[in-house]
N, C-alpha and C positions, 0 to 999 in steps of 0.2 A: 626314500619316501616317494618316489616319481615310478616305481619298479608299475611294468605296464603288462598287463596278460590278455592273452587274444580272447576272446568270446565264440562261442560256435556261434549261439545264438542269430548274433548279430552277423557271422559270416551267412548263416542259411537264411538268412530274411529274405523275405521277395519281393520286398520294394526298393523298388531301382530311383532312389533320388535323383540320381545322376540326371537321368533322361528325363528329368523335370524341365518344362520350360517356364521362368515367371518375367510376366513382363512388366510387373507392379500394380495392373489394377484391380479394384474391388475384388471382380471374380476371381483371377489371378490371385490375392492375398488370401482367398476365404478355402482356393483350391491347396496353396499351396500349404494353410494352415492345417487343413483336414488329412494331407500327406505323411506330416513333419508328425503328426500326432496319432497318425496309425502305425509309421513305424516305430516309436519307442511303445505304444502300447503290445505289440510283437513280442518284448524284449521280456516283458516281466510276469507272470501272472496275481492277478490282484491278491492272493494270499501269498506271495514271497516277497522276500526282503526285492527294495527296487530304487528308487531315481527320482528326482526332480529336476526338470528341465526348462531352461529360460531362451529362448530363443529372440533375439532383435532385430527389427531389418528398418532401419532409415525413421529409427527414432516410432516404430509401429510394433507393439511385441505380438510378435507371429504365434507363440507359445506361451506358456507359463502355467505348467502343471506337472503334478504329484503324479507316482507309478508304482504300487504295489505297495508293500506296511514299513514303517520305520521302529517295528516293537514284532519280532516274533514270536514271541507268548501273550499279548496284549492285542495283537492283530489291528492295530491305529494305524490309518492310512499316512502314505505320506502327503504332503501337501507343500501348495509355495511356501506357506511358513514354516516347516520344519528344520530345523540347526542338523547338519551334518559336520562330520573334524573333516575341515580341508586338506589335511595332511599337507604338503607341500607347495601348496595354492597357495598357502599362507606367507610364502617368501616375498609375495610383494608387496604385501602389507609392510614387514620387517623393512625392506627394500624402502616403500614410504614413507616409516618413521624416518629412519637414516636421512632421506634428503629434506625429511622436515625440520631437522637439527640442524644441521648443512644449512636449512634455510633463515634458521635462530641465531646463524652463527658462534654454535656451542662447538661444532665439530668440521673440520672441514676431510676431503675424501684421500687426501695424502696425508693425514693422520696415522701411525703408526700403533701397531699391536699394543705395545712396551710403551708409549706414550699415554695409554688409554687403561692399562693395565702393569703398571711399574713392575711388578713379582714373575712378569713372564719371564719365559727363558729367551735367550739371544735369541733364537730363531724369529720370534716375534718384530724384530727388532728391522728386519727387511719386508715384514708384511701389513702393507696399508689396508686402510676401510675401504679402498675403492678393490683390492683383492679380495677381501671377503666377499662385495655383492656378486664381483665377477666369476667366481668360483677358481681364480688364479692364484691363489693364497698357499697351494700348497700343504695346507691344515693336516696331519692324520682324521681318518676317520672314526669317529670316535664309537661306531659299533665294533670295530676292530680291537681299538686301546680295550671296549669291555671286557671281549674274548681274551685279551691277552691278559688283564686283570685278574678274569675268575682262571683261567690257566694255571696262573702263577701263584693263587692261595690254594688251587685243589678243590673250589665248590662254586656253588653259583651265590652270586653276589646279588643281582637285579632279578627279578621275577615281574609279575604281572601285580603281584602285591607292593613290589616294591622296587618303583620303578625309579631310573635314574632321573637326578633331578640339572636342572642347569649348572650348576654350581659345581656340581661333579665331574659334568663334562669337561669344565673350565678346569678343572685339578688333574684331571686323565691327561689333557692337553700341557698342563704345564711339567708332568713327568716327562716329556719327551725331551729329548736336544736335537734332534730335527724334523723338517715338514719332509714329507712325500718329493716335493721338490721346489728348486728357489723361484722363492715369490715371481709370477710373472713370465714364467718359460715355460710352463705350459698350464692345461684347462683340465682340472677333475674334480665334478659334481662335487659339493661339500654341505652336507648337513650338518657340520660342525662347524664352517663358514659360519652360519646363519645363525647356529644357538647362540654364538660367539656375539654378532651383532646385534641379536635382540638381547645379549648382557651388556653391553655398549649402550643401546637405547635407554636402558633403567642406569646405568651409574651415570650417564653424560645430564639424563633429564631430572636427574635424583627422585623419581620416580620408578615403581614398579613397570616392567614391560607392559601388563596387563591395562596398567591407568593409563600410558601415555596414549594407548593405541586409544580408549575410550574416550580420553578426552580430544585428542588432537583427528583423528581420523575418524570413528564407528557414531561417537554424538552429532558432530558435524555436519554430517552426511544423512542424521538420519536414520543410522543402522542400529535400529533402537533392539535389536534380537541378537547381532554379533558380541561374542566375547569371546576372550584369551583362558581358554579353561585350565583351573586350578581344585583338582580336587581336594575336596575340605575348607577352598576360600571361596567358590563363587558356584554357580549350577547350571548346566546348558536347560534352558525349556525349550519343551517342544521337541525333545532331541530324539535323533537317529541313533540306532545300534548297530555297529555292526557288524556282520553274517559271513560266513564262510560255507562253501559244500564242501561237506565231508563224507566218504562213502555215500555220496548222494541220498543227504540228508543235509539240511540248513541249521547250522549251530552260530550261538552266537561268537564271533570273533573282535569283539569291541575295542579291546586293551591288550596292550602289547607293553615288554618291558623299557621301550622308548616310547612310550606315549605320552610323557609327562613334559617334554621337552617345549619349548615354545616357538623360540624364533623361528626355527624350521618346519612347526608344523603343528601349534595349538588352538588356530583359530578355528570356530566354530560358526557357522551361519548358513543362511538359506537365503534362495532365489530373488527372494522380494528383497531385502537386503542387498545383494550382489547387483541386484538392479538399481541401486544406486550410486555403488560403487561403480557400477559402467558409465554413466551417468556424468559422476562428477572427473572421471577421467578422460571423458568427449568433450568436457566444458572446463576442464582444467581451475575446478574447485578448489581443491586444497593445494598447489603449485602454478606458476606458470609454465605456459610451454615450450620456453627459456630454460628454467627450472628442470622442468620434466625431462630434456634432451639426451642428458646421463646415461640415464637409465633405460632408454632407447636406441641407446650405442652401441651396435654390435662391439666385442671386446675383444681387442688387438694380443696379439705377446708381446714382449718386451723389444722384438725386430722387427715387428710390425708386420708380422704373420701371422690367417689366419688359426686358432687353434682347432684343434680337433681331440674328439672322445677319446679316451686313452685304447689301447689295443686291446688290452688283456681282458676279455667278457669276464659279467660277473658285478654281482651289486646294483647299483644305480648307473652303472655302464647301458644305457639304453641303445648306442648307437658305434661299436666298434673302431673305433680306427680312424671314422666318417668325420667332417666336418661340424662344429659344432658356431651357431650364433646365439650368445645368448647378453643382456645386459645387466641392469638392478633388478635382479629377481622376474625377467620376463625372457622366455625363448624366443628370440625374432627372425628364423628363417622363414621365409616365405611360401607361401604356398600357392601351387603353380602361376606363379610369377605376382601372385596378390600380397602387399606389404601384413605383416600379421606380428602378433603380440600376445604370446599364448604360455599356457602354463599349465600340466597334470600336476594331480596330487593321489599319494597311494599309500597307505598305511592299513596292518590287520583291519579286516572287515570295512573299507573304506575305497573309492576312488572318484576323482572329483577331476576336471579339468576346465580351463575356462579360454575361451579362441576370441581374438578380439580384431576386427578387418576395417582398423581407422578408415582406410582411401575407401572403402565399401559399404561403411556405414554396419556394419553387423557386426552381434555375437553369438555368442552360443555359450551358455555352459550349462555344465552335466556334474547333480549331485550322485553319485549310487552310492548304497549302504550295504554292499554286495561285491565279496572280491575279487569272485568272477566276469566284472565286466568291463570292458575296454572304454573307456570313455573317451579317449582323445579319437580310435577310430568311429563309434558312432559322429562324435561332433564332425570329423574329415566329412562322413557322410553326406551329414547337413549342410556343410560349408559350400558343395561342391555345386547345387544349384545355385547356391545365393551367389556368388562369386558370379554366374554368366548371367542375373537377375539385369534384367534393362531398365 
């Protein structure tokens, strides 16, 4: 759900951010606003699927605007309020609950698979809540276990109709008798990690995933338009579709046969919204910054090496071989040498990313409905004047 694809678009653009100079005042925020706002309008033309973008600089929102339609037959512009599926964004949400529980004292992060789910198999038995957020668990991935399911009956099992649900995952996972590898010796991206702990989040809080996130984190704050979408229990409004080129043409690519999934990737919201969650994570709202530490800890191996992307390209392998910092559902390697707190997300017709520069006071994130476009390289973009901003 992070898978990343290059954009021409955005490579042939002609505004050179970079050689932006801002020195914070007036004129400075009003030039640097009129900048940031001509390059994404480059990106999209108003009648294609396109983006909502939130840009912050030192507690001043530089941005905050809609880019081309979130309904390709309905032609409804997008706008701050529109709900996009964060696909992957959504792990720090998951990641939040987790240390909101931890915070309840219902669950602590050296809790065990088989502690929390008695029926698992042994393998479970060496894989803690603190391997799930870090993505050291080991877990198989549970696109694979489908492929090897529908393999093994001879048909296809999951469709667009009928998509795999949480519960399933949690069954795929317990036919196996081993992970990928033992808890802790090495780092491989896990979207079944995360389903895993947003089923943790409902048995531990004896509530559905969907409620706790509502009541403990989205009312809280505010986020009176996020929700954990359940089709047939609840309805995204406002919402984005979304779009695939196909033989260049735009079709709609909205739902996929893991769409229904949650922990890793069901949250649904827009800018205005998100704009609060930046918010109450500068002011340490809903945790302390004690609290918070965790999850901000790049994540060691078991020798106390750092880990790195697996070798073998392929899937949610973003980054080969390469070094990988990541904590409770946030990637924190830094960027040119600026401390950062960032996270894409990517699913059919869908890519979302959100860059977060504590010591810099900024962020940036990027809704598209559109699964041609790079969103973590446009935000690098934008990062890269604010970062030399005086």
């Amino acid at each position: 759900m992070i898978r990343s694809i290059l954009t021409l678009t955005l490579l042939m653009c002609p505004i050179l951010l970079a050689t932006v100079s801002f020195a914070g005042g007036s004129d400075d925020i009003t030039q640097q606003r009129k900048q940031i706002e001509a390059f994404f309008s480059s990106l999209t033309r108003p009648d294609a699927p396109g983006l909502t973008v939130l840009v912050r600089w030192r507690e001043q929102t530089l941005l905050k605007k809609g880019y081309g339609v979130r309904d390709l037959h309905a032609q409804i512009k997008n706008t701050p309020d529109t709900n996009f599926r964060l696909a992957s964004f959504t792990k720090q949400f998951t990641g939040m609950a987790i240390m909101l529980l931890v915070h309840d004292g219902k669950l602590r992060y050296d809790d065990r698979l088989t502690d929390i789910f008695p029926e698992f198999p042994i393998y479970g038995k060496a894989i803690s809540v603190r391997n799930l957020l870090n993505h050291t668990s080991g877990l198989p991935d549970y696109e694979d276990l489908m492929e090897k399911a529908e393999r093994a009956r001879g048909t296809m099992i999951w469709s667009t109709a009928h998509q795999i649900q949480d519960g399933e995952v949690l069954q795929l996972l317990e036919k196996e008798s081993a992970g990928r590898f033992a808890p802790g010796t090495s780092w491989a991206y896990s979207n079944s990690g995360y389903v895993v702990l947003g089923l943790i989040v409902a048995k531990v809080s004896g509530m559905p995933y969907r409620d706790f996130l509502q009541r403990r984190i989205f009312a809280p704050l505010g986020m009176r338009h996020s929700v954990v979408y359940e089709k047939g229990t609840n309805e995204v409004l406002t919402r984005a579709f979304g779009h695939s080129l196909e033989n260049g043409k735009w079709v709609q690519t909205d739902q996929s046969s893991t769409s229904a999934t949650l922990g890793d990737g069901g949250v649904y919201s827009n800018i205005e919204d998100l704009a609060k969650w930046d918010d109450a994570l500068e002011k340490h709202k809903l945790l302390s910054a004690a609290e918070m530490a965790p999850a901000l800890a790049p994540v060691k191996l078991n020798d106390g090496s750092q880990p790195h992307w697996p070798k073998e390209p392929g899937g949610d392998n973003l980054a080969p071989g390469k070094p990988v910092s990541y904590g409770f559902g946030w990637f924190l390697d830094p960027y040119q040498g600026h401390t950062r707190m960032w996270h894409a997300g990517s699913t059919t017709g869908f890519r979302t990313v959100i860059q977060r520069f504590p010591s810099d006071q900024f962020t940036i994130i990027i809704l598209a409905n559109r699964s041609d476009f790079d969103t973590k390289a446009a935000s690098d973009r934008i990062a890269e004047p604010l970062i030399t901003a005086k």
